[in-house]
N, CA and C atoms as a LAMMPS dump frame, in Angstrom:
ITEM: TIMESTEP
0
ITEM: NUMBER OF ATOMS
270
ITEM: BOX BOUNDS ff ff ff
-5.0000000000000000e+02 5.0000000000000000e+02
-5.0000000000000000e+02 5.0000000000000000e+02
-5.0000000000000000e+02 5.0000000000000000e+02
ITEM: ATOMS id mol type element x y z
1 1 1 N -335.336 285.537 -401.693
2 1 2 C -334.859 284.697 -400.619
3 1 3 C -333.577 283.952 -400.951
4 2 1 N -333.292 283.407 -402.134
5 2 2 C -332.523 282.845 -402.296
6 2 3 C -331.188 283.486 -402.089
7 3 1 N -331.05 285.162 -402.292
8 3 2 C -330.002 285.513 -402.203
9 3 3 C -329.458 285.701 -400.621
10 4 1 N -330.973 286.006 -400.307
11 4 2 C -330.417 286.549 -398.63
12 4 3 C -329.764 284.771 -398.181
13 5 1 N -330.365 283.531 -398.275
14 5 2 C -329.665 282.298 -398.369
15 5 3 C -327.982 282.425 -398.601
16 6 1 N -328.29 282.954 -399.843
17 6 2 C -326.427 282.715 -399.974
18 6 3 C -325.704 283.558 -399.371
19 7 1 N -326.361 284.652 -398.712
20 7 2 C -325.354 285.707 -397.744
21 7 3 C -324.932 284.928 -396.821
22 8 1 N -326.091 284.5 -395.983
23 8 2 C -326.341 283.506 -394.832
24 8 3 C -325.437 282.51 -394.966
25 9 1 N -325.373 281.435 -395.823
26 9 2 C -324.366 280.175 -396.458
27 9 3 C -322.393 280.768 -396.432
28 10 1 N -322.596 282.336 -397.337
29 10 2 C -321.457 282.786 -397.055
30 10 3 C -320.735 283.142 -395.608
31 11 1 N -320.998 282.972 -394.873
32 11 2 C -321.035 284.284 -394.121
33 11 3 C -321.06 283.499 -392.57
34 12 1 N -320.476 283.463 -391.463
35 12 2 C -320.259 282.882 -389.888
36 12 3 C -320.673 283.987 -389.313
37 13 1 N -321.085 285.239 -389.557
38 13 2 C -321.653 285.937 -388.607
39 13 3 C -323.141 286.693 -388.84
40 14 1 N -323.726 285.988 -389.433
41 14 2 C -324.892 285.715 -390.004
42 14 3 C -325.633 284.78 -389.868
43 15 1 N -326.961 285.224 -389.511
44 15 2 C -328.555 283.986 -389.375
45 15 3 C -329.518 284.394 -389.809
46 16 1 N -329.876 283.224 -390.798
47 16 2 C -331.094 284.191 -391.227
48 16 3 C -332.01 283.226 -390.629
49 17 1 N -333.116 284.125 -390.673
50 17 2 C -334.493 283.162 -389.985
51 17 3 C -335.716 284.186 -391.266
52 18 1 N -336.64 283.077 -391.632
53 18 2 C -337.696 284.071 -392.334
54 18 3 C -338.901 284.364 -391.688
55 19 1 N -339.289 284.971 -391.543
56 19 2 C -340.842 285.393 -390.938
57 19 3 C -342.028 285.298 -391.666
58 20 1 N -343.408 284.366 -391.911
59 20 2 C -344.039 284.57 -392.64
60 20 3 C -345.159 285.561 -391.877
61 21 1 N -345.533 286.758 -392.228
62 21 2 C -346.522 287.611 -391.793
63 21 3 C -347.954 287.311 -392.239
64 22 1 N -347.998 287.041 -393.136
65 22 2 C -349.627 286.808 -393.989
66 22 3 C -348.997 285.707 -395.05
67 23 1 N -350.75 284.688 -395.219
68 23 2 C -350.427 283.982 -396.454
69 23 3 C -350.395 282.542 -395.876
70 24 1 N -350.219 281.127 -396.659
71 24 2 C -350.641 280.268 -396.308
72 24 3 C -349.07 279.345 -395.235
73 25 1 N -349.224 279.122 -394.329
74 25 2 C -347.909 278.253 -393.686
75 25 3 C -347.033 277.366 -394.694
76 26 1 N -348.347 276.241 -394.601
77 26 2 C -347.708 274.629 -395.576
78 26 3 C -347.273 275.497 -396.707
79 27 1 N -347.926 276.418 -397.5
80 27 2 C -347.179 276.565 -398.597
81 27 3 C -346.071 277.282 -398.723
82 28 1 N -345.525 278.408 -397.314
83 28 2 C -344.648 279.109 -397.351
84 28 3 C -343.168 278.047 -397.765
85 29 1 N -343.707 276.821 -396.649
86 29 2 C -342.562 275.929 -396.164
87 29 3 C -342.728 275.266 -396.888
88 30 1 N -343.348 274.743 -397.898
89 30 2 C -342.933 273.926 -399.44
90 30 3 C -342.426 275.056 -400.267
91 31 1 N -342.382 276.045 -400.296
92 31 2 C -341.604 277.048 -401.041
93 31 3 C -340.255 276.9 -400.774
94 32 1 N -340.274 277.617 -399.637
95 32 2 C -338.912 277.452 -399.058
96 32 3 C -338.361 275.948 -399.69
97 33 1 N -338.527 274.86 -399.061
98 33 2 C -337.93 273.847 -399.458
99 33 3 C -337.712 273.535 -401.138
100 34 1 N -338.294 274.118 -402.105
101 34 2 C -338.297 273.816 -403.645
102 34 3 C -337.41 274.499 -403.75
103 35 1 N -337.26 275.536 -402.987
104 35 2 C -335.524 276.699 -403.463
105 35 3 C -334.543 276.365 -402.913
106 36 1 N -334.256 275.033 -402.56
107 36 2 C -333.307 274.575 -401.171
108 36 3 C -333.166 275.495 -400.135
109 37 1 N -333.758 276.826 -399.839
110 37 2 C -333.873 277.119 -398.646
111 37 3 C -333.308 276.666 -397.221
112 38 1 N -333.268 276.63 -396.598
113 38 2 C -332.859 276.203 -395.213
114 38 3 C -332.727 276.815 -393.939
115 39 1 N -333.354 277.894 -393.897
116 39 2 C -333.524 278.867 -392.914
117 39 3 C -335.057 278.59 -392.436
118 40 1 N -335.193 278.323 -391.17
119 40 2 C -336.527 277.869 -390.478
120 40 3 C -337.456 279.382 -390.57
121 41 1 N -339.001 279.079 -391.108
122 41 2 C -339.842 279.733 -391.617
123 41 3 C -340.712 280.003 -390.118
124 42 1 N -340.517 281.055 -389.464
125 42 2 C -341.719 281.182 -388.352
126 42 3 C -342.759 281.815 -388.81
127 43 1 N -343.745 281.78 -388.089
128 43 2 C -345.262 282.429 -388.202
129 43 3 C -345.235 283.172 -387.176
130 44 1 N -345.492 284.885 -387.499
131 44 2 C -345.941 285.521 -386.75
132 44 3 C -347.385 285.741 -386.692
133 45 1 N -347.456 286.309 -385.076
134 45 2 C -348.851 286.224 -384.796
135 45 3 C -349.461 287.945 -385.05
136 46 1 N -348.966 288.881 -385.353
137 46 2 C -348.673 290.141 -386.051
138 46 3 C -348.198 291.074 -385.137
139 47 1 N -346.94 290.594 -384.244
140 47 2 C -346.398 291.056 -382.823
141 47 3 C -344.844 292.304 -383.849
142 48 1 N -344.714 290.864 -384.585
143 48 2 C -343.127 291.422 -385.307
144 48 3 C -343.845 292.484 -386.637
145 49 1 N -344.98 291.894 -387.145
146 49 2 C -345.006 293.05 -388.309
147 49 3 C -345.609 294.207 -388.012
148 50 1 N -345.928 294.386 -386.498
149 50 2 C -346.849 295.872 -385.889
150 50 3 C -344.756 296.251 -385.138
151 51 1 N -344.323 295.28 -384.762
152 51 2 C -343.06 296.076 -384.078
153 51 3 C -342.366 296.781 -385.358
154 52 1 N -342.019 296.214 -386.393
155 52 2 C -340.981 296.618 -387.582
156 52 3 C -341.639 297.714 -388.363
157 53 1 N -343.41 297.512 -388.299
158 53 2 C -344.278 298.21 -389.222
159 53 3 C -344.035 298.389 -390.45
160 54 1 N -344.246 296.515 -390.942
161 54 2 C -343.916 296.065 -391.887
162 54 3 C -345.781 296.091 -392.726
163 55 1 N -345.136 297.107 -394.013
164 55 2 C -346.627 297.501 -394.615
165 55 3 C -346.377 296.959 -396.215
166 56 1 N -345.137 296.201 -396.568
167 56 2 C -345.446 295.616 -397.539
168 56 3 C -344.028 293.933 -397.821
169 57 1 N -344.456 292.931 -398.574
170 57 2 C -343.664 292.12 -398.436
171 57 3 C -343.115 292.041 -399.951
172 58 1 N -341.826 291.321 -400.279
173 58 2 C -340.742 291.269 -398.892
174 58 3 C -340.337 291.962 -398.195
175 59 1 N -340.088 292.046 -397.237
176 59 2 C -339.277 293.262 -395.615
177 59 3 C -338.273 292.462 -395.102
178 60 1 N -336.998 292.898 -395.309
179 60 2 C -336.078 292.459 -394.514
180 60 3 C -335.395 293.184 -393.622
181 61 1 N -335.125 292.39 -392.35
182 61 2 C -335.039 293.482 -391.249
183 61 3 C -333.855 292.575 -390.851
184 62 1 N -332.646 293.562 -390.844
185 62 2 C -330.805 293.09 -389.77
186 62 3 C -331.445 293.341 -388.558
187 63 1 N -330.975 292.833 -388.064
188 63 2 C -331.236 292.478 -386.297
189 63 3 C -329.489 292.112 -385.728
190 64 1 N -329.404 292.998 -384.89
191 64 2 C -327.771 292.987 -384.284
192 64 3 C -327.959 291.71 -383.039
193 65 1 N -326.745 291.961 -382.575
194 65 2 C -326.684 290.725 -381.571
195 65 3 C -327.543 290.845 -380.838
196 66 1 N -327.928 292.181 -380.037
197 66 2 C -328.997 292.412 -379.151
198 66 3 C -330.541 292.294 -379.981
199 67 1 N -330.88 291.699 -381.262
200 67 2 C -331.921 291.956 -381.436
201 67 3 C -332.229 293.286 -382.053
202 68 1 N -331.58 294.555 -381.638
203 68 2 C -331.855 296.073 -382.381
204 68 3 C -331.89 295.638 -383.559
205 69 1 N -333.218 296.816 -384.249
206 69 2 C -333.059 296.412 -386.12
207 69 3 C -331.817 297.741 -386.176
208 70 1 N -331.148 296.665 -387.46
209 70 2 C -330.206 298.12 -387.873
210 70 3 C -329.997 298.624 -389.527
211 71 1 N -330.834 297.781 -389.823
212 71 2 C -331.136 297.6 -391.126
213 71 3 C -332.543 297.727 -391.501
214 72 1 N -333.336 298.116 -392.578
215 72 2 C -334.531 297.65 -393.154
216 72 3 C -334.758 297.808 -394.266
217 73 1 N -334.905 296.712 -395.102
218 73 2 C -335.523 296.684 -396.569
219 73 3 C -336.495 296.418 -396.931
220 74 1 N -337.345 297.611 -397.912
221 74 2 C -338.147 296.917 -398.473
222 74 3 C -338.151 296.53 -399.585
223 75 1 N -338.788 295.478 -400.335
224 75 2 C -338.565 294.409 -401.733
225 75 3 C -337.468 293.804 -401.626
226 76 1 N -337.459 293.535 -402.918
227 76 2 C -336.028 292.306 -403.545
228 76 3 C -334.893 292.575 -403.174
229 77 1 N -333.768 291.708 -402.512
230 77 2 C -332.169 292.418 -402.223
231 77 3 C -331.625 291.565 -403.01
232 78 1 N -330.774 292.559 -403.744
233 78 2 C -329.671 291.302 -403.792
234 78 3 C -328.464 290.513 -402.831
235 79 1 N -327.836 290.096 -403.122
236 79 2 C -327.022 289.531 -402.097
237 79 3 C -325.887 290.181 -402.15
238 80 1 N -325.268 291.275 -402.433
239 80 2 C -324.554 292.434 -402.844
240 80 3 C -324.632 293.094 -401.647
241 81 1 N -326.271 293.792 -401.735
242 81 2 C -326.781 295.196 -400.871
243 81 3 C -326.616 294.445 -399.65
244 82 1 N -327.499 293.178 -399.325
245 82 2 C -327.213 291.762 -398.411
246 82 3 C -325.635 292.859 -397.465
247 83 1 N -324.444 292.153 -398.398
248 83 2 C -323.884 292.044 -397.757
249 83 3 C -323.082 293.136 -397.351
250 84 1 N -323.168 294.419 -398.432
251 84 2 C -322.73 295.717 -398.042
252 84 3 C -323.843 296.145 -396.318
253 85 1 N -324.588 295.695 -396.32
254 85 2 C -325.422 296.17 -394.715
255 85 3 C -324.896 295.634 -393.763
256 86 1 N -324.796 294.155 -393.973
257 86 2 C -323.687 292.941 -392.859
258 86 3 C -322.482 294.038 -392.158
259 87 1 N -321.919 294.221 -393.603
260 87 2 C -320.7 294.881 -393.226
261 87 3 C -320.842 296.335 -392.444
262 88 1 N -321.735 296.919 -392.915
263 88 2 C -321.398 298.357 -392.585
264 88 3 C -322.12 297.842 -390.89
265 89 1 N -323.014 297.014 -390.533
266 89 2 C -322.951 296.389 -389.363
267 89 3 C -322.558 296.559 -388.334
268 90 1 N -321.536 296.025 -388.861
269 90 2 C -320.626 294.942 -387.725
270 90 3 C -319.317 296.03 -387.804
């Protein structure tokens, strides 16, 4: 997370938002906050991880202006791969 953060921090055409799919809320969002984080943590109700058919975490999914995924990762990114996807994007 922290890296996809600093893409996000770098970056004006970029938002990140995190999704927690499974696992405890309060503790997602004391996580988040111990990593200075700052991207608001939603709870899905398992609408987004049956749409993405997200079968293991972390999953990160680019989402274009319209919402289309145009991206999908699964595990660790760095903030490198991050931003080579941004780009090839847009």
């Amino acid at each position: 997370m922290p890296e996809l953060q600093a893409a996000a921090d770098a970056r004006d055409d970029f938002d990140l938002v995190t999704v927690l799919v499974h696992g405890n809320p309060r503790r997602a969002e004391a996580a988040a906050r111990s990593r200075n984080l700052t991207a608001p943590v939603l709870i899905d109700d398992g609408s987004l991880r049956a749409k993405f058919r997200v079968k293991r975490t972390p999953t990160t999914v680019l989402l274009d202006r319209d919402g289309r995924a145009v991206r999908m990762f699964v595990g660790a990114q760095s903030r490198d791969s991050i931003e080579r996807a941004l780009d090839d994007a847009n």
